[in-house]
Z-matrix of the N, CA and C atoms (Angstrom, degrees):
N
C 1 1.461
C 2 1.524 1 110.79
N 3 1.195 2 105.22 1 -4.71
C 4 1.372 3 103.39 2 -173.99
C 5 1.688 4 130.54 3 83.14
N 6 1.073 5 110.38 4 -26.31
C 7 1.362 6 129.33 5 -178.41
C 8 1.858 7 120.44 6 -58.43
N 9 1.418 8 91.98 7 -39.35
C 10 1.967 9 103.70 8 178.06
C 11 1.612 10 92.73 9 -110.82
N 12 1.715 11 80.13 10 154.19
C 13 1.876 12 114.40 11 167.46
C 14 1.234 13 109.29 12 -126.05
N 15 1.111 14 124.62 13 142.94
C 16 1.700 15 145.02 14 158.12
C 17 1.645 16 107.85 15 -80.39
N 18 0.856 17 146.53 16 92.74
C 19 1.519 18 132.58 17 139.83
C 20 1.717 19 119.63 18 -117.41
N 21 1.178 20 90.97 19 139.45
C 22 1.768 21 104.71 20 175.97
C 23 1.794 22 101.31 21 73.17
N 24 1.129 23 100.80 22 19.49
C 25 1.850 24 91.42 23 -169.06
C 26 1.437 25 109.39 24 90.71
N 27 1.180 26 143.54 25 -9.86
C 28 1.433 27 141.78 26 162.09
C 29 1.181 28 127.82 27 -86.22
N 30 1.246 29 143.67 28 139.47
C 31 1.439 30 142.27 29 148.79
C 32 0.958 31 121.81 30 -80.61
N 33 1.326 32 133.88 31 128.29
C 34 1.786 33 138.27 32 127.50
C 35 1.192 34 122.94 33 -114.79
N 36 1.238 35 108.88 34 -162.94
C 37 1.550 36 130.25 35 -168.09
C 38 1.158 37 104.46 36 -88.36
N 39 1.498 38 97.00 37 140.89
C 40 1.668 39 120.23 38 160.81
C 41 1.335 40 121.10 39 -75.82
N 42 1.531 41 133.80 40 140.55
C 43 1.050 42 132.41 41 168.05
C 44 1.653 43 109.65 42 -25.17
N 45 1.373 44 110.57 43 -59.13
C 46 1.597 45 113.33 44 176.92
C 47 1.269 46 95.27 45 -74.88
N 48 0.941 47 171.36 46 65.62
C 49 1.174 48 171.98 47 -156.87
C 50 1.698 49 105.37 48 -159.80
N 51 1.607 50 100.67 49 -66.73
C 52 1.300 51 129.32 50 -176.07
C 53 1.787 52 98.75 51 -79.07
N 54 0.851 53 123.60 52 -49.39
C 55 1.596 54 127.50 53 169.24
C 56 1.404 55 98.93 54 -45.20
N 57 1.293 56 134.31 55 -45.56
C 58 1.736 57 124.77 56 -137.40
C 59 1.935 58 78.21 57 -100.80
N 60 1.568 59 128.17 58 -33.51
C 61 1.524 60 111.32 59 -174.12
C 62 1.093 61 102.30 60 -70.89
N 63 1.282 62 149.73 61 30.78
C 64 1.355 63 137.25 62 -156.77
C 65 2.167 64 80.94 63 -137.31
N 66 1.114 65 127.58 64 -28.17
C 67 1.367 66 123.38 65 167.73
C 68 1.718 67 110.70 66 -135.58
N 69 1.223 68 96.28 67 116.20
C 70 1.653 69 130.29 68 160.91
C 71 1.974 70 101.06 69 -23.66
N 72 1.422 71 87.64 70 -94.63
C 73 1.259 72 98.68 71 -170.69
C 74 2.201 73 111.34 72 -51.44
N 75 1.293 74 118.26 73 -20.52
C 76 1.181 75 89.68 74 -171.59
C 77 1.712 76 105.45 75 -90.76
N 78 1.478 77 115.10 76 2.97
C 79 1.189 78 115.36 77 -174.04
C 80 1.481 79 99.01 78 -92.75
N 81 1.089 80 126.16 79 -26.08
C 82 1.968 81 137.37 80 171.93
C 83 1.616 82 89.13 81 -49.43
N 84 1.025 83 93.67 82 -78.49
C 85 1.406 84 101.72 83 -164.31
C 86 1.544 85 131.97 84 -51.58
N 87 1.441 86 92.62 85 -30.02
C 88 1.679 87 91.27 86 159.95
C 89 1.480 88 129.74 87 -76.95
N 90 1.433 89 109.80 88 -30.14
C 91 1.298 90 122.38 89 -161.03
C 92 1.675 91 91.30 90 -82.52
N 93 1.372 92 126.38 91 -23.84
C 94 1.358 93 147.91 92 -153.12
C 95 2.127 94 89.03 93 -76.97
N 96 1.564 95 94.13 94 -62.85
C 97 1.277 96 106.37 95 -172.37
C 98 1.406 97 115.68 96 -58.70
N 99 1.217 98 108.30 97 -66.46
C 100 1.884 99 130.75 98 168.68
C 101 1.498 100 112.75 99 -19.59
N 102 1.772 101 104.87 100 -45.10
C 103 1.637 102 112.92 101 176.27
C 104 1.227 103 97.57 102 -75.43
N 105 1.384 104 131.21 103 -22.45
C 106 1.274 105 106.15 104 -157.28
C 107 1.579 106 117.14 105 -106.77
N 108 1.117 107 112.32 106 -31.94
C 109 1.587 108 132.12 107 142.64
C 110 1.408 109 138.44 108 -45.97
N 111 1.088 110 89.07 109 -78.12
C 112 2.363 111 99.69 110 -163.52
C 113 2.027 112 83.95 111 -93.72
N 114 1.072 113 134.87 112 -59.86
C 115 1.297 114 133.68 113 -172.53
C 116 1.925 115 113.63 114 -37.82
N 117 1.078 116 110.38 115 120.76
C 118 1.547 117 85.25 116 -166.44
C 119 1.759 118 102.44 117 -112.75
N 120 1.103 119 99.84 118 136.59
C 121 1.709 120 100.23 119 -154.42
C 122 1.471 121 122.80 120 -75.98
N 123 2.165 122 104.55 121 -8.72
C 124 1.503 123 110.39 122 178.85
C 125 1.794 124 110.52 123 -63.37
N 126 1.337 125 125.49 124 0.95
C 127 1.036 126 118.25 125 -168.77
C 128 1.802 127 106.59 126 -91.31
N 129 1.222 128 106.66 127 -16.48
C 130 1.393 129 119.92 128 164.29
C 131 1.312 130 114.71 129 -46.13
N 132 1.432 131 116.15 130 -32.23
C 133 1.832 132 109.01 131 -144.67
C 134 1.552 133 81.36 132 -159.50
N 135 1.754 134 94.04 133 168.79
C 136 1.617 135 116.48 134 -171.77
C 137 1.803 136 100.18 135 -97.56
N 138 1.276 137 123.95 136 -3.76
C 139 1.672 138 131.91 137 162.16
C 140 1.567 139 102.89 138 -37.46
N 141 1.144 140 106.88 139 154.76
C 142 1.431 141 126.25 140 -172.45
C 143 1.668 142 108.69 141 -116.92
N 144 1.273 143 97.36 142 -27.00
C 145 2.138 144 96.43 143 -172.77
C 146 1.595 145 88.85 144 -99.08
N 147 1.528 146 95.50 145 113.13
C 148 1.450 147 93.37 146 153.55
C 149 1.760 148 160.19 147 -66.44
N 150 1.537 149 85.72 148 -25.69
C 151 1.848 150 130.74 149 152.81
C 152 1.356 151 94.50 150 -25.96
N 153 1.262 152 125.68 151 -92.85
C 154 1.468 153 154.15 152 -160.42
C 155 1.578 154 112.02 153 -12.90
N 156 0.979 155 152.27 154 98.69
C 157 1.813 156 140.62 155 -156.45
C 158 1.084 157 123.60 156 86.44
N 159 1.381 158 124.31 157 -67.90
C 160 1.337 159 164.19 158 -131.78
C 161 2.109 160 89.53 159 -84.08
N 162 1.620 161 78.36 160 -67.95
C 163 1.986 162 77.57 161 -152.77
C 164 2.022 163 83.22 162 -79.18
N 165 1.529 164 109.27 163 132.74
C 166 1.201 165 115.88 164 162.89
C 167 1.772 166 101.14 165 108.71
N 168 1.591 167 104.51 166 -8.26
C 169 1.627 168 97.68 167 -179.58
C 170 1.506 169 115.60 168 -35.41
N 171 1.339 170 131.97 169 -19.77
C 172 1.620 171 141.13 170 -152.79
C 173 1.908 172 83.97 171 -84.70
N 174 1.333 173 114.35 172 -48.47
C 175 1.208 174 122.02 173 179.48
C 176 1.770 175 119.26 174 -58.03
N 177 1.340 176 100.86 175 -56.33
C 178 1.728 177 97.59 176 174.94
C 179 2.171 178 97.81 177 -53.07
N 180 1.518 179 108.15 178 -61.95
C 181 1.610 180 76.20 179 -173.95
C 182 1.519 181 115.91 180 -79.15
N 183 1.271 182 126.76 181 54.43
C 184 1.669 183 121.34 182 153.92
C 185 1.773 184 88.93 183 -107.56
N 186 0.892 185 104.15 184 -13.16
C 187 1.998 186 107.73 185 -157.18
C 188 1.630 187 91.05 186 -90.05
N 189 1.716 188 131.38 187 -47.18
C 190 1.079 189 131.36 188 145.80
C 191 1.238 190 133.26 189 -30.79
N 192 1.318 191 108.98 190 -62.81
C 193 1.483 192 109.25 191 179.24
C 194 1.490 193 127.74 192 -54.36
N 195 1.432 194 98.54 193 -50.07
C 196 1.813 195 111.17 194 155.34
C 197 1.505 196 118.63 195 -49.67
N 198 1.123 197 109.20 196 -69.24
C 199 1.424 198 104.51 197 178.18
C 200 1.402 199 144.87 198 -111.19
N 201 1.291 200 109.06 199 4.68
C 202 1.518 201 137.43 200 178.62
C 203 1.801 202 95.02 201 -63.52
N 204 1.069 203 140.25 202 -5.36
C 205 1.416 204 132.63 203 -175.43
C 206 1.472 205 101.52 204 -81.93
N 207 1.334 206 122.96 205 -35.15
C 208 1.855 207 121.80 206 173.38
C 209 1.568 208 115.70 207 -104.11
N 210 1.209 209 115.96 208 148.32
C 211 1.688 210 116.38 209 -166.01
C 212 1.665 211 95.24 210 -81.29
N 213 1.243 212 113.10 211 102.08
C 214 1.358 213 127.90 212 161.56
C 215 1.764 214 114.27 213 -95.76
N 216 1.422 215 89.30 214 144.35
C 217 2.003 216 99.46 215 168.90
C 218 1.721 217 96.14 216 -56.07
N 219 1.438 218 94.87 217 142.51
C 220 1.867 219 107.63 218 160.11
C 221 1.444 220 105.46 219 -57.67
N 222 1.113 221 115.33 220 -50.89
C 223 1.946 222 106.63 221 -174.35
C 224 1.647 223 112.45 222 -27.01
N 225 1.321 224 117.65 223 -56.07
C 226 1.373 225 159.89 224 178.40
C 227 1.591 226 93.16 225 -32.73
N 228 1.569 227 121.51 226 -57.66
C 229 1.458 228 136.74 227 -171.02
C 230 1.630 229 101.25 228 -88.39
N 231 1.759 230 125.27 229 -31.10
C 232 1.013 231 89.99 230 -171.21
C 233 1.878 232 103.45 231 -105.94
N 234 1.188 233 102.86 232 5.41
C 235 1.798 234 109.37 233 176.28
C 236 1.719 235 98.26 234 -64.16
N 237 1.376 236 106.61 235 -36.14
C 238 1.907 237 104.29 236 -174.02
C 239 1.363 238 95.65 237 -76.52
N 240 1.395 239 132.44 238 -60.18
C 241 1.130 240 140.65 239 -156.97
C 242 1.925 241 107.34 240 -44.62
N 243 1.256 242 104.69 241 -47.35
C 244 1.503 243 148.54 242 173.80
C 245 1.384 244 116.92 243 -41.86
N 246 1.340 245 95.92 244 -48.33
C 247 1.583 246 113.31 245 -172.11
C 248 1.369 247 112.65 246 -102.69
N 249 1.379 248 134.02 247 -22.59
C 250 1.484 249 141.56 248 121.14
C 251 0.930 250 129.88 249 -38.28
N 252 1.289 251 131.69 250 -21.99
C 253 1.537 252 120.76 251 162.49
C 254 1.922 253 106.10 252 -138.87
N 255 0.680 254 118.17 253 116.78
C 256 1.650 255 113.72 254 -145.37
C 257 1.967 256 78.09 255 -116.69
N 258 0.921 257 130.89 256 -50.87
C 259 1.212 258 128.32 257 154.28
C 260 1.774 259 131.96 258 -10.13
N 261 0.811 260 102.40 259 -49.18
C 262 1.755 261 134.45 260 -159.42
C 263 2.163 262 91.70 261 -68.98
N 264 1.810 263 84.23 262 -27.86
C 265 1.799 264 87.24 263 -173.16
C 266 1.660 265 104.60 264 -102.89
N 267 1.200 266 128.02 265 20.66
C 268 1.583 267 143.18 266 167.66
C 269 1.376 268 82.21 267 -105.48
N 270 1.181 269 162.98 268 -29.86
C 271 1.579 270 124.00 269 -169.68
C 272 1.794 271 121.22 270 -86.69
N 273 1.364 272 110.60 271 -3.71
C 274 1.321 273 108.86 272 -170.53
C 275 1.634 274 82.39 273 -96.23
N 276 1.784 275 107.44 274 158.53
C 277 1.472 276 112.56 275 -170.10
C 278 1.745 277 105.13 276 -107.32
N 279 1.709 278 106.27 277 0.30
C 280 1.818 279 91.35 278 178.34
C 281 2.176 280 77.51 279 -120.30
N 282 1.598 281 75.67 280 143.67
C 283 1.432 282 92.30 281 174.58
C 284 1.748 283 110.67 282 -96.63
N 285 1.569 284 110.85 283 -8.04
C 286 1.279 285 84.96 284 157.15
C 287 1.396 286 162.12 285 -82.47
N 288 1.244 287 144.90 286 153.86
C 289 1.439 288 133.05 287 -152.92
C 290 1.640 289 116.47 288 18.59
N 291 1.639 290 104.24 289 49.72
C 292 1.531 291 105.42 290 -177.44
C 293 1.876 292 97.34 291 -85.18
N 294 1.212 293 137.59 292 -9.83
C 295 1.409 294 116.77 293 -162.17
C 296 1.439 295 77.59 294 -95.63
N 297 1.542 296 137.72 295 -42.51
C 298 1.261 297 118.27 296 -177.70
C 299 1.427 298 120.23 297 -59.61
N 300 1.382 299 113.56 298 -14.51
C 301 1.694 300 106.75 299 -175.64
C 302 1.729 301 94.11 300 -92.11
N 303 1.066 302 101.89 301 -58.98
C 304 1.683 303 104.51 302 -175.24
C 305 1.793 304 108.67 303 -40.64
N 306 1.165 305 124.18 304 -49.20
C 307 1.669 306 129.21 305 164.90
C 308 1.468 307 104.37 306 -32.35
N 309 1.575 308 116.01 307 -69.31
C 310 1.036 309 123.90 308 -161.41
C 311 1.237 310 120.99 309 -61.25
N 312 1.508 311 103.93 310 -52.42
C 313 1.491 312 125.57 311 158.19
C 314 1.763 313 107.96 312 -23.22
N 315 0.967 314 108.45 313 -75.10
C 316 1.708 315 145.59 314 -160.97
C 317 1.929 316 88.05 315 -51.84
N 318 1.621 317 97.83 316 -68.31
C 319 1.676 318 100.56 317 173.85
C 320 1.469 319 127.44 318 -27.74
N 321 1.568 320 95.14 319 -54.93
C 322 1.432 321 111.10 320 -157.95
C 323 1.210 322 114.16 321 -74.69
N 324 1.486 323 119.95 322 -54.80
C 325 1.102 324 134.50 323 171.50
C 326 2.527 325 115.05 324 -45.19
N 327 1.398 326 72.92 325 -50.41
C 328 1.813 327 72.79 326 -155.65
C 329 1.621 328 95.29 327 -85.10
N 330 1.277 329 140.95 328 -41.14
C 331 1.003 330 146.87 329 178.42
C 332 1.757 331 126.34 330 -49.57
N 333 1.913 332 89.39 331 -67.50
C 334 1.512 333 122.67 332 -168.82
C 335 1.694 334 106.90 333 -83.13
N 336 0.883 335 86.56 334 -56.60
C 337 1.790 336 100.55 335 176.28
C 338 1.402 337 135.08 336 -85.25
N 339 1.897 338 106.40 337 -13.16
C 340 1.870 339 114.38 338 -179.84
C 341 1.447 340 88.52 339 -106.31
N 342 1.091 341 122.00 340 -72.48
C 343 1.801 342 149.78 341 -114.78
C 344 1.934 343 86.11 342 -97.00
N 345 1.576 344 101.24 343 -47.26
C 346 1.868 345 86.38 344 -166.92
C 347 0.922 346 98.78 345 -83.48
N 348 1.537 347 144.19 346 -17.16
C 349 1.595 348 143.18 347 -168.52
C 350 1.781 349 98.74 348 -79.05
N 351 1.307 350 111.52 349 -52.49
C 352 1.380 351 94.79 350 170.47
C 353 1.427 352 130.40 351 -46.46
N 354 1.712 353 111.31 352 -50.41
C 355 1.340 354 140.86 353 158.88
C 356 2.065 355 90.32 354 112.62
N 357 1.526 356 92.19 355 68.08
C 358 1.313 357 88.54 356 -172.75
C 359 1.820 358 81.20 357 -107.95
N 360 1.016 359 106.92 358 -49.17
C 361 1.524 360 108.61 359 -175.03
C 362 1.530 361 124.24 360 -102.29
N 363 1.134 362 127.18 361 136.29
C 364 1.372 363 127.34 362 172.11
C 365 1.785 364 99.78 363 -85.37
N 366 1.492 365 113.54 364 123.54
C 367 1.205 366 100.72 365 166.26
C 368 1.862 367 98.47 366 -137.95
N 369 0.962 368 90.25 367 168.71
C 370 2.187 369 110.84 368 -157.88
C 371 1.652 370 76.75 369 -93.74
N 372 0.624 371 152.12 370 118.90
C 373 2.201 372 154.88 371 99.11
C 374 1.854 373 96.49 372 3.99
N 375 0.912 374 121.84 373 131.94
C 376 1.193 375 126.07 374 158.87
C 377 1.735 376 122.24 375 -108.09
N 378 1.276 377 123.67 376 150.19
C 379 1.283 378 122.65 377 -173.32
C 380 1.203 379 100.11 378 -107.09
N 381 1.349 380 135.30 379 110.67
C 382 1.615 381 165.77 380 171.19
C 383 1.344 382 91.05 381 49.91
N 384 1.302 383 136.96 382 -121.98
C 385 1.563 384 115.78 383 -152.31
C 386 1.556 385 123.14 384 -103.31
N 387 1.627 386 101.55 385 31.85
C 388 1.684 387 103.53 386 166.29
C 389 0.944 388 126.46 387 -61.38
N 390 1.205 389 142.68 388 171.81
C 391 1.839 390 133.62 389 172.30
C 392 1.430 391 99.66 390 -80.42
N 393 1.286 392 121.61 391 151.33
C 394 1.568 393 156.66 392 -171.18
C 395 1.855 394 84.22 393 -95.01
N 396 1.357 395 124.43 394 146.73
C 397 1.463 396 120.15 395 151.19
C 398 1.293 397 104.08 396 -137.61
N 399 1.283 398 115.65 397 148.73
C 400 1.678 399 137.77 398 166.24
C 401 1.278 400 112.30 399 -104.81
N 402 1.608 401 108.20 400 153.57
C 403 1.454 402 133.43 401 159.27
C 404 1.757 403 104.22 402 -143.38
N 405 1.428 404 98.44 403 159.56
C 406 1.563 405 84.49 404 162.11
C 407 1.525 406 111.45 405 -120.37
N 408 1.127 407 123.17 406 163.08
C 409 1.341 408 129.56 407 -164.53
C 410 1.831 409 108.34 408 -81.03
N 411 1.020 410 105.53 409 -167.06
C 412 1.684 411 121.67 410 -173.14
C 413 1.806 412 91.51 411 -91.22
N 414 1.170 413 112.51 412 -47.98
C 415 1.387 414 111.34 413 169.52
C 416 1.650 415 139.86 414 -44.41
N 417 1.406 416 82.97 415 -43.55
C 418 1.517 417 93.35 416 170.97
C 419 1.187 418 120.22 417 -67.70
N 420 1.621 419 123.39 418 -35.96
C 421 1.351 420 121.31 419 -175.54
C 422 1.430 421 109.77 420 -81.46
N 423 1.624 422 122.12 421 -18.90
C 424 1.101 423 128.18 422 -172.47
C 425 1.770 424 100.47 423 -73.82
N 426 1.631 425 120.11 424 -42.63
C 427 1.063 426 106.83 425 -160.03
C 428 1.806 427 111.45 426 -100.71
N 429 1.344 428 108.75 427 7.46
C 430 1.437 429 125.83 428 161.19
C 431 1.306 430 109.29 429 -73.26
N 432 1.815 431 134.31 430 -25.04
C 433 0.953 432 129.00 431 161.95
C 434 1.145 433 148.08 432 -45.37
């Protein structure tokens, strides 16, 4: 992000660094982007397609914004997500139970690992093949504003 330096074994702040604590919102917003861009999200998880979440995140929150107001199953988010980019399921090389990995994939990553870390979404963890459910928070709509 630009914001920290390493020298001698220490960190501090960058001029922008020290500029950006001085406003809330422009440090949200970078750190917001940075994850969502240059940060690359396979490092989250043992998944192999990097595609998966990542490329089209702008899309899961239009898919939020619409419908993130009622607690829906993730399947629900990643069947649209899915069907918008139908592509995304040609990059893995075994075709078996790939829409179930790619779902999961898709879940874990954008939900569990983007969306609740912000604390844009409340989502339920499921234990092996229960449904996952979403809502989105007061936050999210606040910072879509």
């Amino acid at each position: 992000m630009g914001i920290i330096k390493k020298r001698n074994n220490k960190l501090s702040l960058t001029q922008k660094g020290k500029k950006l604590l001085e406003n809330d919102s422009q440090l949200t917003e970078l750190l917001f982007t940075t994850f969502c861009r240059k940060f690359n999200w396979v490092y989250f998880d043992g998944y192999d397609i990097e595609q998966w979440g990542q490329l089209g995140f702008g899309f899961s929150l239009v898919l939020l914004r619409k419908y993130g107001g009622l607690k829906r199953e993730g399947n629900f988010y990643a069947e649209k997500y899915f069907n918008a980019f139908p592509n995304l399921l040609d990059f893995h090389p075994f075709s078996e139970n790939i829409q179930r990995r790619a779902y999961h994939c898709y879940l874990l990553r954008t939900f569990e690992r983007f969306l609740a870390y912000f604390g844009f979404v409340e989502y339920d963890r499921a234990w092996r093949d229960n449904p996952r459910y979403v809502v989105t928070t007061k936050l999210f709509n606040s910072f879509l504003q």
